[in-house]
Structure formats: structure tokens, C-alpha cells
MIRO-415825 format. One line per 5 residues: their letters; for each residue x, y negated, z of C-alpha. Coordinates in Angstrom, 3 decimals. Layout:
N
A = X,Y,Z; ...;
//
This chain:
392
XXXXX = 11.022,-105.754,46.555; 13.897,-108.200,47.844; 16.672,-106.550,49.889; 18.629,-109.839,51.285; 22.364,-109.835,52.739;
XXXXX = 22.337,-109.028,56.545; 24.266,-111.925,58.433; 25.158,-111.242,62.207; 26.290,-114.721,64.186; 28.242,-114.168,67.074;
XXXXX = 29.575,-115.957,69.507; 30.338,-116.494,73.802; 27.204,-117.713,75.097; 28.275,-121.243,75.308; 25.544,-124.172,75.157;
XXXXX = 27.465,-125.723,72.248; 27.502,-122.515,70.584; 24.096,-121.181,71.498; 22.238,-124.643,69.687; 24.998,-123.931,66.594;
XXXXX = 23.226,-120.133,66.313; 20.077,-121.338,66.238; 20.466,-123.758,63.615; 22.925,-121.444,61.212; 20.680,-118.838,61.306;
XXXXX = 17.149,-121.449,60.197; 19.502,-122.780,57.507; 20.826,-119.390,56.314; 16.897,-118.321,56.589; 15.851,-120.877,54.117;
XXXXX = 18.418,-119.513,51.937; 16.863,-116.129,51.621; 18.532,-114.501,54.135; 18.237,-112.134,57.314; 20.450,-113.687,59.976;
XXXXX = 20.590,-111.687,63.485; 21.096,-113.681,66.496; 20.958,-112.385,70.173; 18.491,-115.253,70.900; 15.730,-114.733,68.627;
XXXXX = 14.721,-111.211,69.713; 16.092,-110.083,66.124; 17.886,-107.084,68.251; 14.671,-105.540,69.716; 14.199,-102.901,70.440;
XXXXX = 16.927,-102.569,73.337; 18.881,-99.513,73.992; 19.593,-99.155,77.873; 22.966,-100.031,76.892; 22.602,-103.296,75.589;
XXXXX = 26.378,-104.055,74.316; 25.793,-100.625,72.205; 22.450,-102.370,70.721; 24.795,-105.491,69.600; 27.178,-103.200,67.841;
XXXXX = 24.766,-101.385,66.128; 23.472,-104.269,64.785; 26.789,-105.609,63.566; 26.871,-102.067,61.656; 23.420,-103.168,59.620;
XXXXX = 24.590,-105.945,58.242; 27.215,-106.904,55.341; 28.224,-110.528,56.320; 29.637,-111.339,60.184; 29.926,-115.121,61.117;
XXXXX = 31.850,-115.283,64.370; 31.974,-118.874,66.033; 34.802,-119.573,68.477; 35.157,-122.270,71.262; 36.781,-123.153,74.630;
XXXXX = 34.893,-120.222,76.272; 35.224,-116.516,76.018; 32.026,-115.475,77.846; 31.371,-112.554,79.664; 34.754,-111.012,80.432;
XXXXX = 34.496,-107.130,80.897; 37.624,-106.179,83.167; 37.724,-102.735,82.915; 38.000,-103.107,78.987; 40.137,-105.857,78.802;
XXXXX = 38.060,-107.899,76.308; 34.640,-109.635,75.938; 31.147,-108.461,73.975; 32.004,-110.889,71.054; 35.102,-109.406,70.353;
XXXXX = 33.913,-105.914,70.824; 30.986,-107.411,67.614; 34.154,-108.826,65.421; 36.043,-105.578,66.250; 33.008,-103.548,65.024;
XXXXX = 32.528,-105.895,62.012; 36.512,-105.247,60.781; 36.102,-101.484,61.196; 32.423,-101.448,59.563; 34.110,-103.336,57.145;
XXXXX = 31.992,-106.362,57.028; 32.817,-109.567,55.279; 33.887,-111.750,58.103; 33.831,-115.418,58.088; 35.847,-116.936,61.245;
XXXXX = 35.427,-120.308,62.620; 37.098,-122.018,65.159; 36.387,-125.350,67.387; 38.524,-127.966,66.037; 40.236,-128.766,68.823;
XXXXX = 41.111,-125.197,70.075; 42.135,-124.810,66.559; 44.414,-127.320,66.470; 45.970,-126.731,70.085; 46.448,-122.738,68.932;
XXXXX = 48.506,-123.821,65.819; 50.325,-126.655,67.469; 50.980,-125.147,70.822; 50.181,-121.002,70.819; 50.593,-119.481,67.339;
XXXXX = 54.215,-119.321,67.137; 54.503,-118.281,70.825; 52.376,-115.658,70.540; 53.834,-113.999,67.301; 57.420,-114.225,68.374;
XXXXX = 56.227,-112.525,71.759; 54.652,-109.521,69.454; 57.407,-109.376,67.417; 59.672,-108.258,69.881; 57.387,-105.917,71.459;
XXXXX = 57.104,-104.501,68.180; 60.783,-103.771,68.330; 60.845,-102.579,71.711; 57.494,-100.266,71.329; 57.256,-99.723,67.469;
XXXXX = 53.462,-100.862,67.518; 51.265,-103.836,68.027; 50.206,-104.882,72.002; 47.176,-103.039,72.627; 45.704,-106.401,74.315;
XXXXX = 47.941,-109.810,74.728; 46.605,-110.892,78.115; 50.061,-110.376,80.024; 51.699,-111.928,76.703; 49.580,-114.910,76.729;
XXXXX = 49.446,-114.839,80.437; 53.385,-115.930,80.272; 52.852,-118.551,77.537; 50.987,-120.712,79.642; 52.282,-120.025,82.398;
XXXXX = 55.702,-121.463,81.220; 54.538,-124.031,78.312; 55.528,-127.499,78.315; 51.988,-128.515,77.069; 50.409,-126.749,79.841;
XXXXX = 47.827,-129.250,80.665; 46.348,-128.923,77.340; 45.616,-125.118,77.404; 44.370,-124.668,80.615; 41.124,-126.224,79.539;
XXXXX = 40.113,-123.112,77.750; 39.607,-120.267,78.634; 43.100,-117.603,78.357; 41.469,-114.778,76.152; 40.430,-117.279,73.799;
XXXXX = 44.124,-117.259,72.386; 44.317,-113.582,72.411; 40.714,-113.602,70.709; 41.915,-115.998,67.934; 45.472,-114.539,67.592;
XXXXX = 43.784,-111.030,67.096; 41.095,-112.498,64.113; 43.760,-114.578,62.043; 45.761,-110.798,62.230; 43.261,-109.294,61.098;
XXXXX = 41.457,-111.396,58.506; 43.916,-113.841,57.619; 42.689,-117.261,57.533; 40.697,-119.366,60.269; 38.112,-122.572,59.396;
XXXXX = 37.305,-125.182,61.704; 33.944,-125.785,63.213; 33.386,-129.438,63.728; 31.035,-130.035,67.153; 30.249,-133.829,65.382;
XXXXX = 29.322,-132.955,61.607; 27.155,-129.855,61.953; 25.056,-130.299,58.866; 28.413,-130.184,56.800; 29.540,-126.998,58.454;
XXXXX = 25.887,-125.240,57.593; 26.445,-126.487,54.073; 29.938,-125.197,53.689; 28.935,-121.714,55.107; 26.388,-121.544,52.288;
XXXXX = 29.107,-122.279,49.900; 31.044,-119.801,51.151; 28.572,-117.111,50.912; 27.947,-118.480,47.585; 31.233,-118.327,45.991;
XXXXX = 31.797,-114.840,47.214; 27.944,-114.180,45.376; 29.751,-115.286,42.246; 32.679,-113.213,42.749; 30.712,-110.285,43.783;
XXXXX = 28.430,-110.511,40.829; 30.621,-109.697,38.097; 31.133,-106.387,39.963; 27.391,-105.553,39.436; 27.429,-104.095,36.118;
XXXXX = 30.718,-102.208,37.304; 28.699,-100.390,40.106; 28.194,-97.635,38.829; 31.624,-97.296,37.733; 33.185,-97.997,41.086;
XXXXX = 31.071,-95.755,43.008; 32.387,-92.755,40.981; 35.679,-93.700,41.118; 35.928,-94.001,44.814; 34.529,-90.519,45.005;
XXXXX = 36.925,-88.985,42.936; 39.854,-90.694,45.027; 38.305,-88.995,48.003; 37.705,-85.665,46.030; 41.557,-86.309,44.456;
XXXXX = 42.882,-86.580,48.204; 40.638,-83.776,49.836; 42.433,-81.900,46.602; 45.827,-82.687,47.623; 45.535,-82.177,51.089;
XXXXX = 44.310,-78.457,49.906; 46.615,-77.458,47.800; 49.612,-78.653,50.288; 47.946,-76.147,53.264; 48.075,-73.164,50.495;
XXXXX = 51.378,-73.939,49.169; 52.826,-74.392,53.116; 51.977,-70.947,53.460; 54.421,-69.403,50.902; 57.444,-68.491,51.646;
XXXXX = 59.666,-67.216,48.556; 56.466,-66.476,46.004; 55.125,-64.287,49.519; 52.014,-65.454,51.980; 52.910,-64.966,55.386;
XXXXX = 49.525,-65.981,56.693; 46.609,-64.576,54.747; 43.564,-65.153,57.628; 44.526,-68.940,57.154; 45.156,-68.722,53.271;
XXXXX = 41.644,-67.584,52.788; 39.994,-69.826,55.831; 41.709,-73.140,53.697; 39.808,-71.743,50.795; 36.302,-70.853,52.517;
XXXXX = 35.813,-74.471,54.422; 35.990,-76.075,51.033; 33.339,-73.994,49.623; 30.399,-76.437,49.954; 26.703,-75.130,49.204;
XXXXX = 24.244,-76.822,46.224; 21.210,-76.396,44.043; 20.453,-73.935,41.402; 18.630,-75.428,38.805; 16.380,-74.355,35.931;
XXXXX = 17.372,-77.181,33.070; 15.032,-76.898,29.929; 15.688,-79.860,27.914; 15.016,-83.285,29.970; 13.228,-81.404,32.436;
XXXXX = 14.680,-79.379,35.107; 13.521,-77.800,38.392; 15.118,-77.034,41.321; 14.847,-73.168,42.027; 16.307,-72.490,45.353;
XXXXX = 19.380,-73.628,47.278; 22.270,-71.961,49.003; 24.042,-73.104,52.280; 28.034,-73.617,52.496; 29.761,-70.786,52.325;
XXXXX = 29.970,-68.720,55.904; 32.305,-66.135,55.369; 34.881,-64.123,52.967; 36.731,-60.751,52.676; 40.121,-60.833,50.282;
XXXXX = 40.945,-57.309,48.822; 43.989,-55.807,47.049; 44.468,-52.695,45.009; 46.690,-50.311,46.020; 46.507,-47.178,44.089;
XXXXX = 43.334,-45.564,44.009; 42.176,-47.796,46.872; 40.983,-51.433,47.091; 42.203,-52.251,50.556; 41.259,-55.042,52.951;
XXXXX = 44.099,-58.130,53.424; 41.831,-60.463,55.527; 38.301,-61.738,56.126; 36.489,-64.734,57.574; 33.109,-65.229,59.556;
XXXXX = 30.879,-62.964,61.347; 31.260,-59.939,58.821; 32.972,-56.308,59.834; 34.079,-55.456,55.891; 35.199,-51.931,54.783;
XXXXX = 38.963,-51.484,55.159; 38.676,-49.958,52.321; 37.399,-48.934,49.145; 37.892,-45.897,46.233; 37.963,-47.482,42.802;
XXXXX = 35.433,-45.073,42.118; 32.803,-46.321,44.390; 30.067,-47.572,42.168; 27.993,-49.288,44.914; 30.858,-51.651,45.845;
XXXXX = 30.714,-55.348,44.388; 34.334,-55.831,45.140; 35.279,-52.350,42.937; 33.305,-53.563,39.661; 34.524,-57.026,40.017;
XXXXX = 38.170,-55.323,39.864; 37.061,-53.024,37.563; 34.850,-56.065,35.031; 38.018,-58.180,35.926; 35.091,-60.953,35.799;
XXXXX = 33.831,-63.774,38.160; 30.286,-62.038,39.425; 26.942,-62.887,41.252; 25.721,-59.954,43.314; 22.921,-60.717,46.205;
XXXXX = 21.775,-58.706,49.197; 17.790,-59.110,49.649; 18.152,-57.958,53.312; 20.624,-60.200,54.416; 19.268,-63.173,51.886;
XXXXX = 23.125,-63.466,50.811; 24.400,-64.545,47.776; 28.363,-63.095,46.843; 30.608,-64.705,44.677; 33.082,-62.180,43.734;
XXXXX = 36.425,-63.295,42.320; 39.428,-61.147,40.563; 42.743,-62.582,40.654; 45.677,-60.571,39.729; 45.841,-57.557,42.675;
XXXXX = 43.543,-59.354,44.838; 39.603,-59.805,44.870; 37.822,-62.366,47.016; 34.180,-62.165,48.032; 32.240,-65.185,49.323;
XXXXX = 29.255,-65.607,51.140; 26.842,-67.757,50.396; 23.006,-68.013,52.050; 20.108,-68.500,50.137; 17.871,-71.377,52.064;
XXXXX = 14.823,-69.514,50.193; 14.164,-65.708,50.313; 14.226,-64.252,46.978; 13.508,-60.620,45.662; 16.811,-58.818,43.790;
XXXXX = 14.345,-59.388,40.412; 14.093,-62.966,40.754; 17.981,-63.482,41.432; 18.642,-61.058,38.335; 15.843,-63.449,36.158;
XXXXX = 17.808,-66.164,37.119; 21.821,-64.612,36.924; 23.116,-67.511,34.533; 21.660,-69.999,36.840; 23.018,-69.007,40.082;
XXXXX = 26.694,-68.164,38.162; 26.604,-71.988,36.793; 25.561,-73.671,39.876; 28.770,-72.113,41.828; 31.421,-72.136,38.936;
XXXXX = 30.185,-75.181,38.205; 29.982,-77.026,41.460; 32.498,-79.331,42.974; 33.969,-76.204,44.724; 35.093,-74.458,41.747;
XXXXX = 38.983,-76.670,41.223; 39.548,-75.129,44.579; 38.585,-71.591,43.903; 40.439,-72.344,40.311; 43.953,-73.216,42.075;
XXXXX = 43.751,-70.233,44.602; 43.197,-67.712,41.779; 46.020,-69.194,40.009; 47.921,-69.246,43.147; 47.215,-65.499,43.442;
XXXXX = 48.256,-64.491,40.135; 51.910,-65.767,40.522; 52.174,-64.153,44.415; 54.983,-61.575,44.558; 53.619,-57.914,45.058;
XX = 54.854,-57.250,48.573; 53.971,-53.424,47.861;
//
């Protein structure tokens, strides 16, 4: 089954513009495309909020065309701006591929008469204000106000400049759209979309490839941003906040699958949900006593290391990573020695199992957590641990 590219035109409801649409979007069709276009109905069905509708449309597709003449269009005053730009602001953020064209003559008259204005204005707000304008009506308000070539400009309409100041910013480059050789212009927007096809397509056999290495960026920063809370919260080889030390560990613990593999076949045998709370334990003595705990738990403040019933007492005592599970409460705990200190996490079971089944299936349930994209974060706490200054 054919999945084509998604192409969303946009432009100010202008009868030059509106006849332009229409005939992009037949000659994109017989291309093998899907082209959206507020005239054709291709936005049905409506949401009550019908400038919401348009940018959730922009959002579907990969490819945004936006067509720019003398008029802005509808000019919303308590946003400052105009639907069209609110579509190409959607289609930067989305992250579309954005093709930009511009009326030749409002082209011309923005590089010959406005560009230069306009960017020395912003540059010294910049200075002043240490940002970019939020919106360059006032700025471009003054330009015309005061330009020699005023006659020229006042022809179209003001926001236009701010409109095509704010795409060449943000994409770089504008093309001109010639009124008098339309059947060129559809050509060379196929060409475009072609040659990016060509550049695109020696990315396809990378695809797999990319895709994993974009999620271990994000796993690589979510690391780093981890190990930075921890390590903020020593103070000479001492914690002085262990509720948040453990509550940095706990929101990373992220639930999964446990999994019966036999060979090439493997079935899924239950599930178990993020983790929803924690206690942290260190022994003192004869006694295993309570440092902190998160989530909707009341733990023991302490325990004797003699108590054989407690899971936190024979992890200490195994010194081992263990699997223990309450039938009553469906919980699964993930019990943790490090140094002094034991941690205990919670984990529910999405599916209610008896104490034999989770004992049939020990190995399974121990892999699926130790092994899970969790475990570098329980890894670098439990090294953390074992280099943490005994306070007592």
C-alpha cells in the first residue's frame, strides 16, 4: 500500500493566490501526492475552532509550501499575526520541510527597499534586549513611515514585511513566484521536491541506523542530566538530601515486558507498570534502619538483621540484586544492596499472578528489570553509594 508525502499549501486568501492553490495542488496530485488546501474540503472534518483544524493539519504532513503576496489576509489583533503565519510557524516547529515563495515584485521591493532596514533595526534591539523582537510591527511600522521609497511599499500590505523577514530568518532562502509564468513555477516545485527525493533516498538504507542513534542521544542526555541531579547533591563524599537522591532515581525507573524467549519464539508473560515507590535502608549495627522512602508506602523504620521475613534483611544479608513479589498487593520489589545501604523498588504487575507463577518464572522477571533501559541508572546510583562517606 502507497503512503505518499503530505504537502500543505498555504497562503492569505488572495484571488491570485487562491487560483495558484488550486492548480499546485492538481499538479502535485498527478505527481502522486496528497496536497491539503483549505479550498478543497481536504480539512474536514472541522473542529469548532477552525484555525486549530489548520494547524493540525500542518502537523500531518512532511512538506509545507507557503505562497506570499501583497496581502496578509485575515489580521488577528489580539495575536499580532495572521492564520498563515500561525501554519508556517507550526510547520518550523513540527519541523516540516518548508518551501517559501514570494511574489516577484514584493520580493524584489523587500530586498531592495526593507531587508537591510529591518535587520539593522533587530540588531540593535538585540543589543538593547538580548533577544529577537517578539513581533516587528512597531519596527516595520517606522520603516515606512520614514522611507524615501515610501510610495512603493504602501501598496502592500505592512505585515507582509514582518511575515517575509520572519521566514528568510528562519529558513534561510526565499524563491520567487512569478504571477505571468505559472506552469514554470509548478514545474520547478516538482523539481524541488524531487531533488530533495534524491537526497533523501540515500538515507533509506541508513534508517534504521539513524533511528537508533537519535534514541541513544536522547537516552545519552536523559543520562547526563541524571547523573548531574545525584552528583549536585553531594557535598564532600556526604548526601545532604536523601528524599530527592532516591526520588531522581525512582522517576527514571520505567516499567516493561517480561518475556518467555525459547529460541525464535517468545511470549509475552505479563507486564509491570513504572515504578511507584521506594524505601532506601542502611545498616547500623544489628539494625537495618530507614534513610528515606518515596510514594504512598508507610515502611518499617526499622529492621533486626535477624528478621527472616524481611526482603530488605536477606538482600543485605545475600548481598545480591533480588525479585521478591507480594500476591496481595500484586507488587513486584526489586531489592538492591549497595555498600551500607539497600534500596527497594516497587513495581506493579498489570496482570495478577499467584507467588508460584512469579517463582516459575524468577529468571524472567530478574532479566526483564536488570536488563531494561532502567538498569545504567540503578548501575550509577549503586556505584554512587558505594563511594558515600559513612556519616555514622
Amino acid at each position: 500500500m502507497t503512503n505518499p508525502a503530505k504537502i500543505f499549501i498555504s497562503s492569505a486568501n488572495e484571488p491570485a493566490l487562491r487560483e495558484i492553490r488550486k492548480e499546485l495542488k492538481a499538479s502535485l496530485t498527478n505527481a502522486g501526492h496528497r496536497v491539503l488546501i483549505f479550498e478543497d474540503g481536504d480539512f474536514a472534518p472541522w473542529d469548532k475552532d477552525t484555525l486549530q483544524t489548520c494547524i493540525d493539519k500542518v502537523k500531518e504532513c512532511q512538506i509545507f509550501i507557503l505562497l506570499i503576496g501583497e496581502k496578509s489576509g485575515t489580521y488577528l489583533n489580539n495575536l499580532k499575526t495572521t492564520p498563515t503565519y500561525i501554519e508556517f510557524h507550526t510547520a518550523v516547529e513540527e519541523g516540516l520541510y518548508i518551501i517559501p515563495y514570494v511574489q516577484c515584485d514584493v520580493k524584489n521591493n523587500y530586498l531592495w527597499y526593507m531587508q537591510s532596514e529591518i535587520k539593522q533595526k533587530i540588531e540593535i534591539y538585540e543589543r538593547e534586549n538580548g533577544r529577537r523582537p517578539n513581533e516587528l510591527s512597531e519596527i516595520v511600522g517606522e520603516i515606512i513611515e520614514s522611507h524615501t521609497e515610501k510610495e512603493k511599499l504602501n501598496g502592500i500590505d505592512s505585515f507582509v514585511w514582518e511575515f517575509i523577514s520572519d521566514v528568510e530568518y528562519k529558513c534561510g532562502w526565499l524563491y520567487s513566484l512569478d504571477y505571468k509564468n505559472k506552469d514554470e513555477f509548478y514545474e520547478e516545485v516538482k523539481h524541488y521536491l524531487s531533488t530533495q527525493l534524491a537526497i533523501g533516498i540515500k538515507f533509506v538504507p541508513l534508517k534504521e541506523e539513524i533511528i537508533s542513534n537519535a534514541g541513544y542521544v536522547e537516552e545519552y542526555q536523559k543520562f547526563q542530566r541524571y547523573t548531574n541531579n545525584l552528583l549536585s547533591l553531594l557535598d564532600g563524599g556526604i548526601v545532604k538530601d536523601w528524599e530527592r537522591f532516591l526520588a531522581f532515581i525512582v522517576r527514571e525507573l520505567r516499567g516493561g515486558k517480561i518475556v518467555d524467549q525459547k529460541g525464535y519464539l517468545s511470549r509475552t508473560l505479563n507486564e509491570y507498570e513504572n515504578c511507584n515507590a521506594a524505601s532506601m535502608y542502611k545498616c547500623e549495627g544489628s539494625q537495618m534502619h530507614l534513610i528515606t522512602y518515596q510514594g504512598a508506602i508507610t515502611p518499617p523504620e526499622e529492621y533486626p538483621l535477624d528478621d527472616k521475613e524481611s526482603f530488605v534483611v536477606d538482600t543485605y544479608i545475600k548481598d545480591a540484586q533480588s525479585i521478591y513479589y507480594s500476591m496481595e498487593k500484586q507488587l513486584l520489589y526489586f531489592a538492591i544492596k549497595a555498600g551500607k545501604f539497600v534500596l527497594c523498588f516497587h513495581f506493579p504487575l498489570k496482570k495478577r499472578w499467584t507467588n508460584d507463577q512469579v517463582s516459575a518464572f524468577h529468571n524472567e522477571y530478574r532479566e526483564a528489570i536488570i536488563e531494561s533501559s532502567s538498569a545504567v541508572f540503578v548501575e550509577f546510583a549503586i556505584r554512587l553509594l558505594g563511594g558515600i562517606i559513612d556519616e555514622g
